[in-house]
Every structure is written in C-alpha cells, then in structure tokens.
DSSP file (Angstrom, degrees, kcal/mol; ACC not computed):
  #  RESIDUE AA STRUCTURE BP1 BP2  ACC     N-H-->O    O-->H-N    N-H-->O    O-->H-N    TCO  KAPPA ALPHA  PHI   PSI    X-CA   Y-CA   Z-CA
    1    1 A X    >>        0   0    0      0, 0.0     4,-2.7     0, 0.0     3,-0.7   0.000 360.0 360.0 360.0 -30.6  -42.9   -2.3  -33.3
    2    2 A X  H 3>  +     0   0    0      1,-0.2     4,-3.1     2,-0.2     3,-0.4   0.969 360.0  47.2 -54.8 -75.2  -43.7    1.0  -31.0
    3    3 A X  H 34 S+     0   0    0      1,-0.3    -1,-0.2     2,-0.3     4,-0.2   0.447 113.2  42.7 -62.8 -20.5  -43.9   -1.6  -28.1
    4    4 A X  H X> S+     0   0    0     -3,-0.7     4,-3.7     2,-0.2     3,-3.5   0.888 109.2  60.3 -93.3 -44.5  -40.7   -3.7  -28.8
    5    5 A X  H 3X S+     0   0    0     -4,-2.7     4,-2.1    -3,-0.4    -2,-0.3   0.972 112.5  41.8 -48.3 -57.6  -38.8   -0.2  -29.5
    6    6 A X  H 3< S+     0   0    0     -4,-3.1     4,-0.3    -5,-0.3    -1,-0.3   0.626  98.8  65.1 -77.2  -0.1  -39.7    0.6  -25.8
    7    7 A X  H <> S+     0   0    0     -3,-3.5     4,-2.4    -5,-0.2    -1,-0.2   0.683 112.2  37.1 -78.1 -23.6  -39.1   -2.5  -24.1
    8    8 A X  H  X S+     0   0    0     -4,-3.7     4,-1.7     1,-0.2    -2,-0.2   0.833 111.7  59.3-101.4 -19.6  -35.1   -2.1  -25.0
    9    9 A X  H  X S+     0   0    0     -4,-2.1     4,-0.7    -5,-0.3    -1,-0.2   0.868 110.5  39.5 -41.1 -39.3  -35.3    1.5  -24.5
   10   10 A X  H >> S+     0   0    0     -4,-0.3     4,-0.8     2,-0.2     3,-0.8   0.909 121.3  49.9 -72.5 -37.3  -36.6    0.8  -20.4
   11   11 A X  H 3X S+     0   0    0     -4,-2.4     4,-1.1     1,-0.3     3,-0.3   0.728 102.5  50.6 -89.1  -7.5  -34.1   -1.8  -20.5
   12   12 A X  H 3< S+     0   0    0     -4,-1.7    -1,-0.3     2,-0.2     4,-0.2   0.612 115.5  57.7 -49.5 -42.3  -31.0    0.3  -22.0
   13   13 A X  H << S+     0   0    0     -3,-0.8    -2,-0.2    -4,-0.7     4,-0.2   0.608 104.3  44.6 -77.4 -18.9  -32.4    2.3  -18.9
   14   14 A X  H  X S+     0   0    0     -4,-0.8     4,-2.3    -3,-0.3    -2,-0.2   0.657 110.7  50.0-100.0 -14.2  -32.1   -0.2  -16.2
   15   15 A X  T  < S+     0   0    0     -4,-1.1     4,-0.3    -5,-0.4    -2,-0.2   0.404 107.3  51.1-100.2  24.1  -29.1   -1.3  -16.9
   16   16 A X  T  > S+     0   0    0     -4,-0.2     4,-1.1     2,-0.1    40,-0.2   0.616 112.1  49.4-100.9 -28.7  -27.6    1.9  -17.0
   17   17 A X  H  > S+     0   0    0     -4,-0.2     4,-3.4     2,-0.2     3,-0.4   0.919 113.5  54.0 -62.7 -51.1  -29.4    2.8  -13.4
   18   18 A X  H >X S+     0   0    0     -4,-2.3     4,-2.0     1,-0.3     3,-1.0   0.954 107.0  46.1 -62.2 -80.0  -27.8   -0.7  -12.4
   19   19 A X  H 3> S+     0   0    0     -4,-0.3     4,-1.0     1,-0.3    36,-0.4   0.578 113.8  45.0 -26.6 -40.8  -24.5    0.1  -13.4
   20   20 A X  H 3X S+     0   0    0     -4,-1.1     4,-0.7    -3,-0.4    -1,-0.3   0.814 114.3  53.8 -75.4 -37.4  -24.5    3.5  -11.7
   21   21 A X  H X< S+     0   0    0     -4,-3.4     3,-3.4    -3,-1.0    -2,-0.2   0.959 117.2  41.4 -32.5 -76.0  -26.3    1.6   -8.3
   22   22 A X  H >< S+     0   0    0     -4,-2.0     3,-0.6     1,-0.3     4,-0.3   0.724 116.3  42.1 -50.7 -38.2  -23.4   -0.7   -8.5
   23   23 A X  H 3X S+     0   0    0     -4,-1.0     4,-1.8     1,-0.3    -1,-0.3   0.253  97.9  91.2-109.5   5.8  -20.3    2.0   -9.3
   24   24 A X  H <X S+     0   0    0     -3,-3.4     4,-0.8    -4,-0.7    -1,-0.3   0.644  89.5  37.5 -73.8 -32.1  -22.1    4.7   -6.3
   25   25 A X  H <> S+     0   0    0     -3,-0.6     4,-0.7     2,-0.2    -1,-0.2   0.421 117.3  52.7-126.0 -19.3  -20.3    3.6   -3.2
   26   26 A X  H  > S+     0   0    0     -4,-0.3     4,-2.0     2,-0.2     3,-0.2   0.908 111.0  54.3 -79.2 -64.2  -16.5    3.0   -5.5
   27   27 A X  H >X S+     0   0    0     -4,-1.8     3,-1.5     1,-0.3     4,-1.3   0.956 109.2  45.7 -61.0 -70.5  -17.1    6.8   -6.9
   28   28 A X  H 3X S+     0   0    0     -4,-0.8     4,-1.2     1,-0.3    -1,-0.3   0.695 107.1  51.1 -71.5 -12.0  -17.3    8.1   -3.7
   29   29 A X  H 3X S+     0   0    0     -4,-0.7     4,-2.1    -3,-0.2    -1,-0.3   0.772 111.3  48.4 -50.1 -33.9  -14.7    6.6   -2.1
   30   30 A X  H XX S+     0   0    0     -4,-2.0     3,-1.0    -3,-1.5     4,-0.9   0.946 110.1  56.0 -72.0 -70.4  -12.3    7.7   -5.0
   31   31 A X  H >X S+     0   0    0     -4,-1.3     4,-2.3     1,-0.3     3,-0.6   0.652 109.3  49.5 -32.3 -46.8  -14.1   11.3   -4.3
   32   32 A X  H 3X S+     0   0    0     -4,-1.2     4,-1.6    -5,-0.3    -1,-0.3   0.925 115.7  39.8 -46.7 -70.9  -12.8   10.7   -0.5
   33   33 A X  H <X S+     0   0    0     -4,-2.1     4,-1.3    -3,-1.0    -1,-0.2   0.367 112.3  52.3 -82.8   1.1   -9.3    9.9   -1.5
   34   34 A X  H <X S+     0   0    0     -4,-0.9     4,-2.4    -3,-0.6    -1,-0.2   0.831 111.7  51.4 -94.8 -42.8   -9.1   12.5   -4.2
   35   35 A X  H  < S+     0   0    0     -4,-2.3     3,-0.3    -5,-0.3     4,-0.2   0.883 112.0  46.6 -21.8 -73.0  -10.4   14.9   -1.2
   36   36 A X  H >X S+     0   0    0     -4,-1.6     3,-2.7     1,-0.3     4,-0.6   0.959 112.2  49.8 -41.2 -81.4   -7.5   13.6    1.1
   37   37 A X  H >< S+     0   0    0     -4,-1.3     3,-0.7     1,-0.3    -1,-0.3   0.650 106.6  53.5 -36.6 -40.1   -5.0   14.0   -1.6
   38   38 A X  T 3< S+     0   0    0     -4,-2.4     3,-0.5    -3,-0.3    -1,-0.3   0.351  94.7  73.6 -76.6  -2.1   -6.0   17.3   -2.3
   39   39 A X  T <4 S+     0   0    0     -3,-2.7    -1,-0.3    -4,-0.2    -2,-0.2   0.754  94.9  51.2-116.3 -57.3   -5.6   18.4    1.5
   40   40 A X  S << S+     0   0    0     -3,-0.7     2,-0.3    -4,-0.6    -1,-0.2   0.241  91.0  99.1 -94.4   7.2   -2.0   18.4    1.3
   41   41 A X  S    S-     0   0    0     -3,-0.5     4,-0.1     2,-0.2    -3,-0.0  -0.725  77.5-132.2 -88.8 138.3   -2.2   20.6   -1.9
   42   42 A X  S    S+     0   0    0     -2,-0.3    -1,-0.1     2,-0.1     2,-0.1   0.927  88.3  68.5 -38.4 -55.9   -1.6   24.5   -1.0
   43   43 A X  S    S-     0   0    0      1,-0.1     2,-0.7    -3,-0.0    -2,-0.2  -0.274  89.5-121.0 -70.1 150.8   -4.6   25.6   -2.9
   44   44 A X        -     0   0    0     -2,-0.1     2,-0.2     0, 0.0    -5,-0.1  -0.946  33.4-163.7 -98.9 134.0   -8.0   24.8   -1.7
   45   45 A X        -     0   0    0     -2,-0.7     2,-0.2    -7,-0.2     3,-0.1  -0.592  23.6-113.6 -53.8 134.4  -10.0   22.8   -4.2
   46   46 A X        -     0   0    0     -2,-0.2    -1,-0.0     1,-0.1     0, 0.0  -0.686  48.1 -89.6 -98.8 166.9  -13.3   22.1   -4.4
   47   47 A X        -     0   0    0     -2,-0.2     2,-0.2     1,-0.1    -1,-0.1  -0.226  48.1-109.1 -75.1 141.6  -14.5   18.2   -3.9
   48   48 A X        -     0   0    0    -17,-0.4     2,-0.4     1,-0.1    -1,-0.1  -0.619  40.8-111.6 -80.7 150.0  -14.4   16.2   -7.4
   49   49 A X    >>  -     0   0    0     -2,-0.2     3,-2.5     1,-0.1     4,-1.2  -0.419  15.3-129.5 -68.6 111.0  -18.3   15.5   -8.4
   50   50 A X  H 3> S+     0   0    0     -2,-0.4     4,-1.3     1,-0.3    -1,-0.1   0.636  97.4  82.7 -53.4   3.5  -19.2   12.1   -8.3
   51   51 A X  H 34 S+     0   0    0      2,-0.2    -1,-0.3     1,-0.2    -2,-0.0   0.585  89.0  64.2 -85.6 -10.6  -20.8   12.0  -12.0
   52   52 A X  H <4 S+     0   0    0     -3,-2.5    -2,-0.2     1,-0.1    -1,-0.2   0.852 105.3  41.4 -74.0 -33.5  -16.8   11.5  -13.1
   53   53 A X  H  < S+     0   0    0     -4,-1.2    -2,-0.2   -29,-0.1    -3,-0.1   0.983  93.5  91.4 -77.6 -56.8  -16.6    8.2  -11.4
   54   54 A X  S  < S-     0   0    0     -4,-1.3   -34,-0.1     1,-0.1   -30,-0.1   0.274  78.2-134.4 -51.5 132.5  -19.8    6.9  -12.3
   55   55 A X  S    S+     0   0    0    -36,-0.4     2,-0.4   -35,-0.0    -1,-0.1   0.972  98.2  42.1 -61.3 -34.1  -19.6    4.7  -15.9
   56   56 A X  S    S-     0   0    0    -40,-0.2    -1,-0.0   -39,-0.1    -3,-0.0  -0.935  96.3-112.6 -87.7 127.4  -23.3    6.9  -17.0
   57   57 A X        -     0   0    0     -2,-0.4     2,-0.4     1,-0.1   -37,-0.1  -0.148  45.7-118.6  -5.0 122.5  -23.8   10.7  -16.3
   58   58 A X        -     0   0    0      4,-0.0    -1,-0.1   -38,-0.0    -7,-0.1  -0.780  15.8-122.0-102.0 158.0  -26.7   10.7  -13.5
   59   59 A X        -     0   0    0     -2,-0.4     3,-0.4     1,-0.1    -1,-0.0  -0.304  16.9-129.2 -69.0 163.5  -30.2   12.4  -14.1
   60   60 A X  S    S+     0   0    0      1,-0.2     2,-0.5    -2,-0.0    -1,-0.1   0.666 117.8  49.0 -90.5 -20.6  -31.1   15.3  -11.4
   61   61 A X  S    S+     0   0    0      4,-0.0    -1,-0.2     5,-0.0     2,-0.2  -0.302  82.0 159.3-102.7  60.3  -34.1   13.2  -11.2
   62   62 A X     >  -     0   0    0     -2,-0.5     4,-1.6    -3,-0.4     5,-0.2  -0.471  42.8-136.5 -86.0 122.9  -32.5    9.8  -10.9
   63   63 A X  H  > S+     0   0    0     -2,-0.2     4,-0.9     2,-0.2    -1,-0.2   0.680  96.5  44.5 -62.0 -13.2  -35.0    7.2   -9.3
   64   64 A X  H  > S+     0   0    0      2,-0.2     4,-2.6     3,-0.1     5,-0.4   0.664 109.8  60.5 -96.7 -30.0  -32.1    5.4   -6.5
   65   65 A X  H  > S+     0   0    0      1,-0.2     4,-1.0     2,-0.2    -2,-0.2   0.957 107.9  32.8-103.9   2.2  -31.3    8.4   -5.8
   66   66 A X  H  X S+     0   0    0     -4,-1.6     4,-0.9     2,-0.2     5,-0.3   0.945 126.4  44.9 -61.2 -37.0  -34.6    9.8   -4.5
   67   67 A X  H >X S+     0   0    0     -4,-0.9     3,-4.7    -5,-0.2     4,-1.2   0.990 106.2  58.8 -75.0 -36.8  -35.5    6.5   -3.1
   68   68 A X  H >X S+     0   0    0     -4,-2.6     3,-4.7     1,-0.3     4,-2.2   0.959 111.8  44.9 -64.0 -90.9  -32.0    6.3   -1.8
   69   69 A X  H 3X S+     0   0    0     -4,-1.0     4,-0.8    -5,-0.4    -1,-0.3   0.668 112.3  47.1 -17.3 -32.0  -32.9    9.6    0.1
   70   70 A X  H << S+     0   0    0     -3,-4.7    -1,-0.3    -4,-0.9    -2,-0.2   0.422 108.3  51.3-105.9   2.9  -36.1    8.6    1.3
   71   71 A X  H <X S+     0   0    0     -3,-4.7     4,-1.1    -4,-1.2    -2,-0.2   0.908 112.4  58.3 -89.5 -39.6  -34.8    5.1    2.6
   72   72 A X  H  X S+     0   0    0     -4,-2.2     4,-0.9     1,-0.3     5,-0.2   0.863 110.2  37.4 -67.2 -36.2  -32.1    7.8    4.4
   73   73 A X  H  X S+     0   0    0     -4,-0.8     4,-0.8     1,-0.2    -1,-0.3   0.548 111.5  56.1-105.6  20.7  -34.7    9.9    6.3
   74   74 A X  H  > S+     0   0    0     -3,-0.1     4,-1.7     2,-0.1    -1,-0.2   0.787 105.7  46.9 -94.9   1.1  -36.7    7.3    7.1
   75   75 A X  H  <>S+     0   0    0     -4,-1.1     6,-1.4     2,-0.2     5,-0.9   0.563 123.1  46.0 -79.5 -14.3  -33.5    5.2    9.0
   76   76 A X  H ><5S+     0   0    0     -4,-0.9     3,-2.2     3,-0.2    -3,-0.2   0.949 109.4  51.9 -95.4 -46.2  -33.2    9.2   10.5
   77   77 A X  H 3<5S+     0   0    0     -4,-0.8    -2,-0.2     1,-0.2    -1,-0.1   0.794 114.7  40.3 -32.1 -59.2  -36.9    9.4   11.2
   78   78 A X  T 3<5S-     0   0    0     -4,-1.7    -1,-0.2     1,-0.0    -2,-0.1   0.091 112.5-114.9 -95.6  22.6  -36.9    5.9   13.3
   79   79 A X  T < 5S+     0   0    0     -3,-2.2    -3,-0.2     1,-0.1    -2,-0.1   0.781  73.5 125.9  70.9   4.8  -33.7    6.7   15.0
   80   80 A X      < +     0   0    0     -5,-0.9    -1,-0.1     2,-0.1    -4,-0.1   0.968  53.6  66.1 -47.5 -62.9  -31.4    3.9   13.6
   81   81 A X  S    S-     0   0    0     -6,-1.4     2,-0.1     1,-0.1     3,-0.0  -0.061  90.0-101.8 -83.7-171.1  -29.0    5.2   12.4
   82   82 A X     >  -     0   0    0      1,-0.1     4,-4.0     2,-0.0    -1,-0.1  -0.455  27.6-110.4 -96.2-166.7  -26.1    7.3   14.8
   83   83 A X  H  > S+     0   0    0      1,-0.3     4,-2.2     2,-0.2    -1,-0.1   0.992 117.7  43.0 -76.2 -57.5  -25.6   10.8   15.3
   84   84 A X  H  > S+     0   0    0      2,-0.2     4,-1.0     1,-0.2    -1,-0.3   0.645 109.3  55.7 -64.5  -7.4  -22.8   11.3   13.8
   85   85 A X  H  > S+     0   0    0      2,-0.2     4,-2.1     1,-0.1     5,-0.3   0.896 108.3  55.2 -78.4 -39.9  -23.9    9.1   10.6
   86   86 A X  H  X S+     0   0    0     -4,-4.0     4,-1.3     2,-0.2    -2,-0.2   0.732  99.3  58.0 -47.0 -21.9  -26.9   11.6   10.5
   87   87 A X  H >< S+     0   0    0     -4,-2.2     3,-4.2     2,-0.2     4,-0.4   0.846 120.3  33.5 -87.2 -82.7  -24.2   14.9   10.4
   88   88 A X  H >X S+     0   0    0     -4,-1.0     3,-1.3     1,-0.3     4,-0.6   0.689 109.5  59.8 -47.8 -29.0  -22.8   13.1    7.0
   89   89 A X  H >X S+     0   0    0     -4,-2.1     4,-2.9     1,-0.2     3,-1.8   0.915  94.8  70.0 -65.7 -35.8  -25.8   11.7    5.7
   90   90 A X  H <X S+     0   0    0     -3,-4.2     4,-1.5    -4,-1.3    -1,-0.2   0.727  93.0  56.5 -79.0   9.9  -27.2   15.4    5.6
   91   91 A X  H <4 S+     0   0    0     -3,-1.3    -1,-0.2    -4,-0.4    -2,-0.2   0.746 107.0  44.9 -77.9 -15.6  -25.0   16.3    2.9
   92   92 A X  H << S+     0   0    0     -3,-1.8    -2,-0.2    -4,-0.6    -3,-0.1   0.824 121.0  47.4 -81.5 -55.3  -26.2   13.6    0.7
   93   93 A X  H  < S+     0   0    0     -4,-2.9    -2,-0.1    -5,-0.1    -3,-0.1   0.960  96.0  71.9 -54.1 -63.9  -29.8   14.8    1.9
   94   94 A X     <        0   0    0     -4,-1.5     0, 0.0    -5,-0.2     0, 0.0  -0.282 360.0 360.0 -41.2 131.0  -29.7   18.2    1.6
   95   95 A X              0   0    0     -2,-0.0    -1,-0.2     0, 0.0    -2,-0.1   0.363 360.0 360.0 -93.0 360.0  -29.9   19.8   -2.3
C-alpha cells in the first residue's frame, strides 16, 4: 500500500515539474512585457517574480531548474552560446 501511495505521490510530482517545464518560457515572457509596461510607469518597480505565472509554486531546489543551469554553463563553458546571450543568461545563473 506504502509502495502504491508513492508511486502517485512521484507522479503528482512529475507532472507538476512538467507543467511548470512547459509554462517556464510563457511566464517569462509575460515577466518581459509586464517589465516593459511598467517602464512607462513614473515609479520604478521591481520585475514581477516568475512563480506568479507558473500554474505550481517552484521549489528553491527544483530539479530543471538546477539541470537547466548546469546545461547553461556548460553551453558557456564550450563557447556556444554568444556573448551577449552569456550577459543575460548570467542573471538566470547567478543566485
């Protein structure tokens, strides 16, 4: 019973991972255009967080996005990517 109870627990857990994968690159683009919009506001603002777009809350220990991070410095590591994706990418990198 332990064993069944923990198979739909991992799997309540990947397809919450999945969902956030999928909904990662749509949240920050709204984060981008809420950014913009706010630009032409008097006040300065700080950037909206990307855990509002996403359909789950993320963990600080999220497994995509550490590998996501380590897939990014090794593409920095071998030179891939450009210079100037490397200046944005190190905000993502950087804690």
């Amino acid at each position: 019973m332990k064993l069944i109870h923990e198979v739909i627990r991992l799997g309540g857990q990947r397809e919450k991972r999945t969902a956030n994968i999928n909904s990662v690159s749509t949240a920050r683009l709204t984060g981008i255009i809420l950014t913009i919009a706010q630009s032409f506001n008097k006040k300065k603002t700080p950037p909206p967080s990307i855990d509002g777009f996403l359909p789950f809350p993320m963990d600080d220990d999220n497994a995509f996005m550490i590998q996501t991070k380590e897939v990014y410095k090794r593409l920095i590591a071998q030179r891939k990517v450009p210079l100037h994706v490397i200046g944005d990418l190190n905000k993502v990198i950087s804690p």
